[in-house]
C-alpha positions in Angstrom: 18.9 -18.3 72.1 22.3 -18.0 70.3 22.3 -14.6 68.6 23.1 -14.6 64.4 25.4 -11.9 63.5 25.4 -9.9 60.4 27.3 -7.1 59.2 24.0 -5.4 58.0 20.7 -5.8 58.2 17.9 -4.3 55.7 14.7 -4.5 57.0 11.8 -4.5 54.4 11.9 -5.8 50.7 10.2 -3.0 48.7 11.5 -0.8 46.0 14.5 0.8 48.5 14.9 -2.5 50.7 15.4 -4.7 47.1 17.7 -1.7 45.5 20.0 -1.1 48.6 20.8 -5.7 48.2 21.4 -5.6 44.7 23.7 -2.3 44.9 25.4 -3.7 48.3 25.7 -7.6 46.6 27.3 -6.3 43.0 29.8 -3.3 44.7 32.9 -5.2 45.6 33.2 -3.2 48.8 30.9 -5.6 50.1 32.1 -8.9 49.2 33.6 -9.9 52.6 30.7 -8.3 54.6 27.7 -10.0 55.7 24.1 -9.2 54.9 20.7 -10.2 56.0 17.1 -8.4 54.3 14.2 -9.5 56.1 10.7 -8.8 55.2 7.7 -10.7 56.9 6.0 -11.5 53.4 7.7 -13.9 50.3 7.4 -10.6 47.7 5.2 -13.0 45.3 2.1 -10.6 45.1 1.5 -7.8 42.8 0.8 -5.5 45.8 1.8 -2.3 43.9 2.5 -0.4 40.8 5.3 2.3 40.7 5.5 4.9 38.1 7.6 7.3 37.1 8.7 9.6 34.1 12.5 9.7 32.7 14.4 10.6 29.4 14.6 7.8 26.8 16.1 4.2 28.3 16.4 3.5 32.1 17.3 0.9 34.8 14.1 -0.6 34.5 13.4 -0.9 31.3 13.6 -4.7 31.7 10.6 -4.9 33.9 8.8 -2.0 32.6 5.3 -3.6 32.4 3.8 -0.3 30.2 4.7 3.1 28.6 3.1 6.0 27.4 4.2 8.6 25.1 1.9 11.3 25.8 -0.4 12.1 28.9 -3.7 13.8 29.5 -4.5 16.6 32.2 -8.3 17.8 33.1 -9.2 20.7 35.1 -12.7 21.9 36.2 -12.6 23.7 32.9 -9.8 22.9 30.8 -8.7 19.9 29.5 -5.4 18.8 27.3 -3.4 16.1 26.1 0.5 16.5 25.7 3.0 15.1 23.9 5.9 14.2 26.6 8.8 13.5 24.5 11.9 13.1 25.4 10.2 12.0 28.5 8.4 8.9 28.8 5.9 7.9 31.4 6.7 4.6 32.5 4.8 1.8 35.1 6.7 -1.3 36.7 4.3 -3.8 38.4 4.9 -5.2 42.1 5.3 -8.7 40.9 7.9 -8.1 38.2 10.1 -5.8 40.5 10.0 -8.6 43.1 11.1 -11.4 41.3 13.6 -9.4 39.2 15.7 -8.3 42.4 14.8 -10.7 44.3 16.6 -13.7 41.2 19.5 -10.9 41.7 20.3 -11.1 45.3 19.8 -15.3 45.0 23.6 -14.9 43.4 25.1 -12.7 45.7 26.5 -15.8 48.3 26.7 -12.9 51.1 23.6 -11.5 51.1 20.8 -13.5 52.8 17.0 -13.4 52.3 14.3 -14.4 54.6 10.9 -14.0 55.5 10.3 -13.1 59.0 8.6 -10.8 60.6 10.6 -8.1 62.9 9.0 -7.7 66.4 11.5 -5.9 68.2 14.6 -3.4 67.4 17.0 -2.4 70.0 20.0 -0.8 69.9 23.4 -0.5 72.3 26.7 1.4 71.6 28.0 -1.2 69.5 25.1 -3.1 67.8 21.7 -3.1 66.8 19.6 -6.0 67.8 16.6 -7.3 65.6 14.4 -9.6 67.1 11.8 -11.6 64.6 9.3 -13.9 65.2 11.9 -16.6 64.7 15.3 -15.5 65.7 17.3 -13.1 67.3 20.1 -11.2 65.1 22.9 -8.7 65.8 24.6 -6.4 63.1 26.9 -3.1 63.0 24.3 -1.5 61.0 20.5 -1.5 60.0 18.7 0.0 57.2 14.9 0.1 58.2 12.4 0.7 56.0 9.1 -0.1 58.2 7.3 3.1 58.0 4.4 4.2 60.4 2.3 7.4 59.9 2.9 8.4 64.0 6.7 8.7 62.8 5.7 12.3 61.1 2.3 12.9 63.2 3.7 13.7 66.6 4.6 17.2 65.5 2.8 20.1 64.1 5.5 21.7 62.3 4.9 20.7 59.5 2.1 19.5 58.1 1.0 15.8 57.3 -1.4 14.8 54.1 -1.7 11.7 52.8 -2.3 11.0 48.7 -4.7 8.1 49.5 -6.1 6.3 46.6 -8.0 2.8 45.6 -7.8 1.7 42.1 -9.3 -1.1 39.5 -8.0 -2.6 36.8 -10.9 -3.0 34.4 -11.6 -5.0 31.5 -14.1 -3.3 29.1 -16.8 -5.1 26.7 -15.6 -2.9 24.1 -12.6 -0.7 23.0 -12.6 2.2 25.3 -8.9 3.8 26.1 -6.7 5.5 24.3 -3.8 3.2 24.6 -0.4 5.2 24.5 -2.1 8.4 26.6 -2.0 7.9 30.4 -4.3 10.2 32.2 -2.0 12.0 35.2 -4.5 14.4 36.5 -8.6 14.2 35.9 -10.0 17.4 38.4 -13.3 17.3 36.3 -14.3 15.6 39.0 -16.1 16.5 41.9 -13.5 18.0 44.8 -15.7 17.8 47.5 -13.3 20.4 49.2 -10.5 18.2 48.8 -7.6 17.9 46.3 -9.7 14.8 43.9 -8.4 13.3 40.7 -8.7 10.5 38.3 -5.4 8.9 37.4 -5.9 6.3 34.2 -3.3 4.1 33.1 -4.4 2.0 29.8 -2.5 -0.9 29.0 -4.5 -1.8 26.1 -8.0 -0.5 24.8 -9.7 -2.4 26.8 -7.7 -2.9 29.6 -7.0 -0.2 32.1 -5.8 0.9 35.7 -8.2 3.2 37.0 -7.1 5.2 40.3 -9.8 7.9 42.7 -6.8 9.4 44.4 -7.1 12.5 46.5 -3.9 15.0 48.7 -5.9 15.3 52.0 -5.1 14.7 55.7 -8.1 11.9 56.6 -8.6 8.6 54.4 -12.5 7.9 53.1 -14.4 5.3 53.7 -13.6 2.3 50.9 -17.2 2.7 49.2 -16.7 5.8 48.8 -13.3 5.4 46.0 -15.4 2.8 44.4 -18.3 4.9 44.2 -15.9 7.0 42.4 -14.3 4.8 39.9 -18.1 3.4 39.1 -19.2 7.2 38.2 -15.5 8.5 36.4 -16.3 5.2 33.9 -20.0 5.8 33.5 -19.5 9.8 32.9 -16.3 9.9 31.3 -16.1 6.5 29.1 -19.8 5.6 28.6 -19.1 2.6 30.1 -21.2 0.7 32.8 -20.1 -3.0 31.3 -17.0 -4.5 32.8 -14.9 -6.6 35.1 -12.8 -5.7 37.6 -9.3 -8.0 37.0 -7.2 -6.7 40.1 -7.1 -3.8 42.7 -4.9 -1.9 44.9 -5.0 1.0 47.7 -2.5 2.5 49.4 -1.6 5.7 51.5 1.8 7.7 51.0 2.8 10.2 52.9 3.1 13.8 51.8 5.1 16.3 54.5 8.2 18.2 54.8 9.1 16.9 58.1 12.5 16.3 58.5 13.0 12.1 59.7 16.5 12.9 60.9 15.4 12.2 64.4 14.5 8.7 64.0 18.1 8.3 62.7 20.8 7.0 64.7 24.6 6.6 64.3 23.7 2.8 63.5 20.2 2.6 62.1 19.1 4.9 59.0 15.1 4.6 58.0 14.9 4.7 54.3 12.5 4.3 51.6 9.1 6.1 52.4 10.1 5.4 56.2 13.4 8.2 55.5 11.5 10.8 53.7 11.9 9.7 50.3 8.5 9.9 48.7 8.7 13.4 47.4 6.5 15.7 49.6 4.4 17.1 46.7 3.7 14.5 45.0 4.4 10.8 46.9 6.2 9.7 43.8 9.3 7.6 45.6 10.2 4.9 42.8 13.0 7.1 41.0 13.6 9.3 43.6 14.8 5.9 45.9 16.8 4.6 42.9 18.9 8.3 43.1 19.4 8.3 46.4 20.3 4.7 46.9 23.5 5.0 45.4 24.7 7.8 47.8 23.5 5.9 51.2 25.5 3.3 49.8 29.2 5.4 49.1 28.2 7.1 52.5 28.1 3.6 54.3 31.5 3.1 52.6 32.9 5.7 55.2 31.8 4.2 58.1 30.9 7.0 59.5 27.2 7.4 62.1 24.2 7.1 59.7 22.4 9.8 61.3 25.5 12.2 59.4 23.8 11.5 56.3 21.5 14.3 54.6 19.6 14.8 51.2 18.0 18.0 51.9 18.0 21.1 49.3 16.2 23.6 47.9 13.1 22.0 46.5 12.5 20.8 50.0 11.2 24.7 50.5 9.2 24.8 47.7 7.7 20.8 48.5 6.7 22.6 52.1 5.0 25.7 50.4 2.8 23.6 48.7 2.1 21.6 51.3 1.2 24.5 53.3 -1.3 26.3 50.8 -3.3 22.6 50.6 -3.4 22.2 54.4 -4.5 25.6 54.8 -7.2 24.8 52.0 -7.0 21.7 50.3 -9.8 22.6 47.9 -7.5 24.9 46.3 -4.9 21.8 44.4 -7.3 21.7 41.6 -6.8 25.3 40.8 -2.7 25.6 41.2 -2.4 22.1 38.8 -4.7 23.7 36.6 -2.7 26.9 36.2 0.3 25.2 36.3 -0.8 22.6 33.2 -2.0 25.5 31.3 0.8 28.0 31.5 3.5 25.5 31.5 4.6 22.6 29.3 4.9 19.3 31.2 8.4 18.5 30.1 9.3 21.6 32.8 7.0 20.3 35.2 8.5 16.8 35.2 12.1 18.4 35.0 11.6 20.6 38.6 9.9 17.5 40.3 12.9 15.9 39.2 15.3 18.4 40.7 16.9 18.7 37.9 16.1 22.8 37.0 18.2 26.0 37.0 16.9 28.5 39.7 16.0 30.9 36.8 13.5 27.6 35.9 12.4 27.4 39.4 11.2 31.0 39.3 9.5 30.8 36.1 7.8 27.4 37.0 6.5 28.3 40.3 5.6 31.9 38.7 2.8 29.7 36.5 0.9 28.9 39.8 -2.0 31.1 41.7 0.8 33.4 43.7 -1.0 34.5 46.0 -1.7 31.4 48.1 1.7 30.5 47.9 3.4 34.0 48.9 0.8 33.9 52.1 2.6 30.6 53.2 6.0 31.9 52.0 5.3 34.7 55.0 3.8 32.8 57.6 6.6 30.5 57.6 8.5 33.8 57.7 7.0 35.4 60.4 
């Protein structure tokens, strides 16, 4: 079988697969160099909804499919709704993401889609070679973004949870949602010993996404989310009348584990497969769309992949966090809680963003339980 050479090779056509194309195909850098993107399904599902929060207009605007204005946090005894502004919570569908990129790379003449499925990955001093369920291909460089969970569960350094999650979209009988109020924490629920919550996204008043999502180690059994959802719209909305228009589940990874050993001086895993779902929290959309446009000036240098890194300081405070709910995952409810009360969510949204002033880092983390987080600070220590 006569091998098909590319310069690069993406593997995977999600959210970092997709923006890596377009930011390769529309950088003239790139025009002379080959590229192939391979994903084993045709990206014309709505598999998944991405959200994110960001100041006024963005990059995705386009495709944005819903926005909200304000958002609503619950604890086991306190409950409050808060005006966002200049931040705006924002939700782009699967579907629409898809067919957006995937329209863009269609006019770059050197990039290359195609749906197969990659079986094997094999790399020499020189190359990498892909083999698919079709063909056989060769290139200088990969970008993989096939993630599996025995990547980060090997090790015990750090520990591994998963925010695991099934959700509905429901159509009421009646008006039911407050539309421009997005509900991004509901612990009134029960915990169970686990880190639980309701996450509501409304896209009109009687239309909503609906999502039992929990931080834990071990997935549940799939009757028990919908068990969940059935209850949160009984209790919470009154509401025992409606039909389910779509669903989704998924699992993303929450640990500090460091994926530079999977890298090598010719393949790089990004996406949630490099460590870029943000370790306390899973949200990955935004975060890929930063980090995209450095792997791209660093492949500009030719230099090994595996050179590459994106660590700082949050990373420290992600891996504290992650340590107090490992040690007792009942306990999340309690540090969002105190952190939703004492602190205004424009901050919040600002440190996940990694966008605050040490003085702010101290004065954010300072409006969580301490004492959990100080006994993981010194364990790590000592």
């Amino acid at each position: 079988m006569a091998l098909l050479h590319y310069d690069y090779i993406i593997i995977g056509a999600g959210a970092a697969g997709l923006m890596l194309a377009d930011t390769m195909g529309k950088d003239s850098f790139f025009a002379d160099k080959s590229i192939l993107l391979l994903d084993k399904n045709a990206k014309k599902e709505n598999d998944r909804t991405w959200c994110f929060w960001e100041k006024g207009e963005g990059q995705f605007d386009a495709i944005a499919y819903k926005k909200w204005h304000s958002i609503f946090f619950a604890g086991q005894q306190f409950s409050k709704s808060y005006k966002i502004a200049p931040y705006i919570y924002k939700m782009v569908r699967g579907i629409d993401f898809y067919t957006s990129y995937l329209n863009r790379i269609k006019n770059y003449p050197n990039i290359t889609f195609k749906q197969e499925a990659v079986t094997k990955i094999s790399e020499s001093e020189n190359s990498v070679e892909i083999q698919t369920s079709q063909e056989t291909y060769v290139a200088t460089r990969v970008l993989n973004s096939i993630f599996d969970y025995q990547m980060t569960t090997h090790q015990k350094k750090y520990p591994v949870l998963q925010q695991h999650f099934i959700g509905w979209v429901v159509k009421t009988k009646t008006p039911t949602f407050a539309v421009d109020e997005a509900t991004y924490m509901d612990f009134s629920i029960p915990q169970k010993g686990n880190t639980r919550f309701m996450y509501v996204l409304p896209f009109s008043k009687d239309t909503a996404l609906i999502e039992y999502t929990l931080f834990s180690e071990e997935l549940l059994p799939e009757t028990e989310y919908e068990e969940a959802i059935k209850a949160y719209l009984k209790d919470t909305f009154d509401c025992n009348q409606y039909e389910i228009l779509d669903t989704e589940k998924g699992s993303i990874p929450m640990t500090c584990y460091d994926f530079m050993e999977h890298h090598t001086d010719r393949m790089r895993y990004i996406g949630t497969a490099g460590g870029w779902a943000k370790p306390s929290t899973g949200y990955t959309f935004l975060s890929t769309s930063k980090k995209i446009p450095k792997l791209v000036s660093f492949l500009k240098t030719e230099k090994p992949l595996r050179e590459l890194h994106f660590k700082n300081r949050f990373w420290y405070y992600d891996l504290l966090l992650l340590d107090v709910l490992h040690h007792d995952n009942s306990t999340g409810h309690k540090i969002f809680t105190s952190i939703f009360k004492k602190r205004k969510p424009q901050l919040l949204f600002k440190f996940l963003d990694e966008q605050t002033s040490i003085r702010e880092d101290l004065y954010y983390i300072m409006g969580s339980p301490t004492l959990p987080f100080l006994k993981a600070l010194l364990k790590r220590l000592f």
